[in-house]
ZAKOLFI-747870 format. One record per residue (C-alpha): residue in three letters; x, z, y. Coordinates in steps of 0.5 Angstrom, whole numbers, padded with zeros to 4 digits, always signed. Layout:
BEGIN
AlaXZY ...
This chain:
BEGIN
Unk+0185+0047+0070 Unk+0181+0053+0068 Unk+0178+0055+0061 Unk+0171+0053+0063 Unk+0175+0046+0066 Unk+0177+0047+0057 Unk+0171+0048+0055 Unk+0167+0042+0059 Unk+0172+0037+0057 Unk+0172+0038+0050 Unk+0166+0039+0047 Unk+0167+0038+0040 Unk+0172+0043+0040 Unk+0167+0049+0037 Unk+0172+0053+0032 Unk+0175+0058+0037 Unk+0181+0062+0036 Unk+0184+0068+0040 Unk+0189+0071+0037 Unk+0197+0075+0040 Unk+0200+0082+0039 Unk+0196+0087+0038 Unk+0193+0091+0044 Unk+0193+0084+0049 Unk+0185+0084+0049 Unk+0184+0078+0044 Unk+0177+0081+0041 Unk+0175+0083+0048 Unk+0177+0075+0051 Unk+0173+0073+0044 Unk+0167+0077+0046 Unk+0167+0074+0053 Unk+0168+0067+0051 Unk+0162+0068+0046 Unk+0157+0071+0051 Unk+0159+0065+0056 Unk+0157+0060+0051 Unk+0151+0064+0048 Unk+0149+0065+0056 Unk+0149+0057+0057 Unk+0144+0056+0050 Unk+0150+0055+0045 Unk+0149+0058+0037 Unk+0155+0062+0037 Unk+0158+0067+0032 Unk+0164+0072+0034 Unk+0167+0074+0028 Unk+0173+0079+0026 Unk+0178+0079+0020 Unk+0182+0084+0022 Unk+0181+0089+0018 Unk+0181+0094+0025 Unk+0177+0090+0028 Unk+0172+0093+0035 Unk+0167+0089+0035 Unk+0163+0094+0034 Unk+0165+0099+0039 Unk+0165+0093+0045 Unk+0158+0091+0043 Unk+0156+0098+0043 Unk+0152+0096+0036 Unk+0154+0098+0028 Unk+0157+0091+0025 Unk+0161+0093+0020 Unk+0160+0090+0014 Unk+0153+0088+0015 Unk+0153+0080+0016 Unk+0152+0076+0022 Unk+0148+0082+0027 Unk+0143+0079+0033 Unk+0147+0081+0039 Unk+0143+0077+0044 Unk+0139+0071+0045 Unk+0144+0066+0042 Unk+0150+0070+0040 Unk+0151+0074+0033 Unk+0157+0078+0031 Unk+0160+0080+0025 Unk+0166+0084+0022 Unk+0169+0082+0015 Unk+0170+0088+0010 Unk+0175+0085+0005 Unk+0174+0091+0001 Unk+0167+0089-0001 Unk+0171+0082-0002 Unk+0175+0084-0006 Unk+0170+0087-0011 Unk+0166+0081-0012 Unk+0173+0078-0014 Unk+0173+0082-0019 Unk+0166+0083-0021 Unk+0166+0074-0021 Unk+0174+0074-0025 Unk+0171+0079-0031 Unk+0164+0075-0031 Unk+0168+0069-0032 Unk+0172+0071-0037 Unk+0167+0074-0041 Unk+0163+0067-0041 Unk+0170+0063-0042 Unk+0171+0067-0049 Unk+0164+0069-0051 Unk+0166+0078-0050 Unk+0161+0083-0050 Unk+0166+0087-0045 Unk+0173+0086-0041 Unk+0179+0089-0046 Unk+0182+0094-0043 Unk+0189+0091-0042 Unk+0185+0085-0037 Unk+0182+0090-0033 Unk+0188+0094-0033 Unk+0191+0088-0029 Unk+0185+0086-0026 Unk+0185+0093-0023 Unk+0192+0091-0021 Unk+0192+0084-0017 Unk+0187+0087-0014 Unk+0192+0092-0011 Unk+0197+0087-0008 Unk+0197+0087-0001 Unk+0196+0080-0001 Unk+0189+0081-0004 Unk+0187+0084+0003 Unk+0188+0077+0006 Unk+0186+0073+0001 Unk+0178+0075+0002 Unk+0178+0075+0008 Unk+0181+0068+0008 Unk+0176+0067+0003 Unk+0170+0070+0007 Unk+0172+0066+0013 Unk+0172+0059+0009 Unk+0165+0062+0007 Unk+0163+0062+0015 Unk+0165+0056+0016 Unk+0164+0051+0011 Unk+0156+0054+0012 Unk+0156+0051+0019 Unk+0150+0054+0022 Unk+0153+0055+0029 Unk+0155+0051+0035 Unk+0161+0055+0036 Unk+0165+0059+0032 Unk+0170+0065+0035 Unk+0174+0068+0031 Unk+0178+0074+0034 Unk+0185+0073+0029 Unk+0190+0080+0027 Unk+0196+0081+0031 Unk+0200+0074+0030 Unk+0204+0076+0025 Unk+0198+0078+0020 Unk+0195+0072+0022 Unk+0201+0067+0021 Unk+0200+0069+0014 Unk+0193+0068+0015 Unk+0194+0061+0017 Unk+0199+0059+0012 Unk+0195+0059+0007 Unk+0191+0054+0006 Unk+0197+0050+0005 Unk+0201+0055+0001 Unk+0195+0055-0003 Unk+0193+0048-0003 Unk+0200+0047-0005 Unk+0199+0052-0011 Unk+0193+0048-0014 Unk+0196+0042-0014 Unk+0202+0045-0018 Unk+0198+0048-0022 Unk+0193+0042-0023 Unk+0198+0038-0025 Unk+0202+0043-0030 Unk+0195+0044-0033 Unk+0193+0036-0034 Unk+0200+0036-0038 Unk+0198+0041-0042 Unk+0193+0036-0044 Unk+0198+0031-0048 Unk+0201+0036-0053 Unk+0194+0040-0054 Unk+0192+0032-0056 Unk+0196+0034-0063 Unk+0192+0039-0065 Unk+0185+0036-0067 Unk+0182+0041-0071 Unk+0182+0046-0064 Unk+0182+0040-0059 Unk+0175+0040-0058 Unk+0176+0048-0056 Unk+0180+0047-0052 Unk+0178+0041-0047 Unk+0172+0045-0046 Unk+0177+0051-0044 Unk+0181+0046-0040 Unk+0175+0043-0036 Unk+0172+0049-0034 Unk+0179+0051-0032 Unk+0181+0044-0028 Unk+0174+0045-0025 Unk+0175+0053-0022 Unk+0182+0050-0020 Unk+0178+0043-0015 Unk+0172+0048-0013 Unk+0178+0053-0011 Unk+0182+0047-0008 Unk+0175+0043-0004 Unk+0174+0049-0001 Unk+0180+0051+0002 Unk+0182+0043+0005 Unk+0175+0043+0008 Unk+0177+0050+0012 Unk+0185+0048+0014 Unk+0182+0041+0016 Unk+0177+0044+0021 Unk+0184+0049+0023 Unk+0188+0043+0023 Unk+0184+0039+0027 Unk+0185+0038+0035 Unk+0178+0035+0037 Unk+0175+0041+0034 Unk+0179+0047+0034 Unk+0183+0050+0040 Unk+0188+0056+0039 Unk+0188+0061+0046 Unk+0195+0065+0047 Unk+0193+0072+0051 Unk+0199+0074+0054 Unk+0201+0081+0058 Unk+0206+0079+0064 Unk+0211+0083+0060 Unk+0218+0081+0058 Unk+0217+0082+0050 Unk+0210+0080+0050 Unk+0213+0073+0053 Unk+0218+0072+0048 Unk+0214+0074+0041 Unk+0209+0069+0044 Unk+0214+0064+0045 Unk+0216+0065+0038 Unk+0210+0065+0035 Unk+0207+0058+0039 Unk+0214+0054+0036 Unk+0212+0058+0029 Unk+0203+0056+0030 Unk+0206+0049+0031 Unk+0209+0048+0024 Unk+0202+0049+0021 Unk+0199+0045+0025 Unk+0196+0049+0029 Unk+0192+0046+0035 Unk+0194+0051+0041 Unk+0190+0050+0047 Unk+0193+0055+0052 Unk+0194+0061+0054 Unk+0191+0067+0058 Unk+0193+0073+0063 Unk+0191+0080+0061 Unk+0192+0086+0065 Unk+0194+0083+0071 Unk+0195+0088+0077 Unk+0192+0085+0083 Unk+0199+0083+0089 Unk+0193+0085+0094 Unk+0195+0093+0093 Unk+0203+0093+0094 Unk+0200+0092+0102 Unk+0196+0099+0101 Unk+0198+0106+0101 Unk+0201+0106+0094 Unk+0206+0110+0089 Unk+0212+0107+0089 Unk+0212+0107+0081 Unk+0206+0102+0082 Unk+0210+0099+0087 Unk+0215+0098+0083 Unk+0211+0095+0077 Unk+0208+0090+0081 Unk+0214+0087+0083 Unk+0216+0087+0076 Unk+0210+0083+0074 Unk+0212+0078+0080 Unk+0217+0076+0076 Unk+0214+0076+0070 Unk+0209+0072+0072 Unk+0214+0067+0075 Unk+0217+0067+0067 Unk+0210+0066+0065 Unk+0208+0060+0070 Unk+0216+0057+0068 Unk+0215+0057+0060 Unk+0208+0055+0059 Unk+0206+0051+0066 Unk+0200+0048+0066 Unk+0198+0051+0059 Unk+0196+0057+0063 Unk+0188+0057+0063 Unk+0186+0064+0067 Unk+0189+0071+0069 Unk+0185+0077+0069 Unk+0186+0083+0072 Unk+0188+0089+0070 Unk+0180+0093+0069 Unk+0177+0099+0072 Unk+0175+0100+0065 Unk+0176+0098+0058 Unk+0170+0093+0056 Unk+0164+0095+0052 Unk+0157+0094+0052 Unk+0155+0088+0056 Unk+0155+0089+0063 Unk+0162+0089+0062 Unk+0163+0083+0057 Unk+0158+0079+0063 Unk+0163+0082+0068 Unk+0169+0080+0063 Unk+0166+0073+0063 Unk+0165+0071+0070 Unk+0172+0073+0071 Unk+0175+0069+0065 Unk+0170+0063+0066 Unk+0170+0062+0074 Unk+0164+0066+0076 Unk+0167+0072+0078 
């Protein structure tokens, strides 16, 4: 079975997902998978979260930041900037406070704070999660293909909607508790249910938002995770390692896919001996990657006469990948 044979039998299966180290090809597979589908009349979105990403230089077009950009008939792309999302959390975080307490200015030890959380590196991957809940719950595509960040980012990426859905929950309860001892204190009780409310409110609008988005990851039927892969010794054994980890969160993996393949055919000619030693190193890493991942393996692509950009060489990529070339 091929990727196109994936794709055809699994039709309600629109939340794509190419991710491994970096450097494989992911966003390259992720701009080849998005131009096919757009090619046969599907609404497709290929979109980034890495904070790196080159969707831009592939599609030859200034995409950064900037929204979902036109590329083609069907087909838009967009890179996420999350310091952009991370500003709008701290101008939403200072409206709130200033409409929770009635304040004419933040004090300046909350914005000190506030200044400070925004530091943290996990506020990087906390908005690009949150602008990825916003693209998806909006559903106004047929496909959706996401180009991941190298596979330990993305791990982390994609724990969170459990780590978070978790936290909520604790933090929901500990506050609903709250309630029984405040219950004693009539002359601020009714300050104070108007506080929590709004508080138990932000917490379910927050919680509601994050199950509709790791529903949609989590669902097999609709979401399929790609693998790329190098026929390399290393390669092999962090992705192995990482499908066993993708499976922890439930991660639907769909299979994976060969990059950077050079063709057997050129051991028969005139060649340098260390590009004849390195294809039959591949051969045998080839034969590892066909014993540890069986018929999970959709597509091998060859080693390219050059990188991928513009898109002459996306539809090029994509006939390889999809049985049209």
């Amino acid at each position: 079975m091929g990727l196109k044979d994936v794709f055809e039998k699994n039709p309600d299966r629109r939340y794509i997902m190419f991710g491994g180290k970096g450097g494989l090809g992911k966003t390259t597979f992720s701009a080849a998978t998005a131009y096919w589908l757009a090619s046969s009349g599907k609404r497709v979105l290929v979109f980034s979260v890495d904070p790196q990403a080159s969707l831009t230089d592939i599609f030859q077009r200034d995409i950064f930041g900037k929204g979902p950009v036109k590329i083609m008939e069907n087909l838009w792309a967009q890179e996420i900037d999350a310091d952009s999302h991370i500003k709008e959390y701290q101008g939403e975080i200072r409206k709130k406070i200033l409409d929770m307490y009635g304040l004419e200015a933040v004090p300046e030890e909350i914005e000190n704070y506030i200044q400070a959380a925004s530091a943290e590196p996990a506020m990087e991957e906390s908005a690009i999660f949150d602008a990825v809940v916003d693209v998806v719950v909006k559903g106004d595509y047929d496909y959706y293909i996401y180009d991941l960040v190298p596979l330990g980012h993305a791990l982390y990426y994609l724990s969170m909607a459990k780590v978070y859905d978790e936290w909520i929950d604790k933090v929901t309860n500990l506050r609903e508790q709250m309630r029984e001892y405040e219950e004693m204190v009539s002359r601020l009780r009714h300050e104070k249910d108007t506080e929590q409310d709004q508080i138990l409110a932000e917490l379910q609008y927050i919680k509601k938002r994050i199950n509709a988005s790791s529903s949609i990851l989590t669902d097999k039927a609709k979401t399929a995770f790609f693998f790329v892969i190098t026929p390399e010794d290393m390669i092999i054994r962090d992705t192995q390692k990482a499908a066993g980890l993708f499976a922890q969160f439930d991660v639907p993996i769909g299979g994976y896919v060969v990059n950077r393949v050079i063709p057997a055919a050129l051991a028969q000619q005139n060649i340098p001996d260390y590009l004849r030693n390195r294809i039959q190193m591949q051969d045998k890493y080839l034969g590892e990657i066909r014993t540890t991942f069986g018929n999970q393996v959709l597509a091998s692509v060859p080693e390219l006469e050059r990188d991928v950009t513009g898109l002459a060489m996306i539809e090029k990529l994509a006939g390889i990948m999809y049985g049209n070339g």
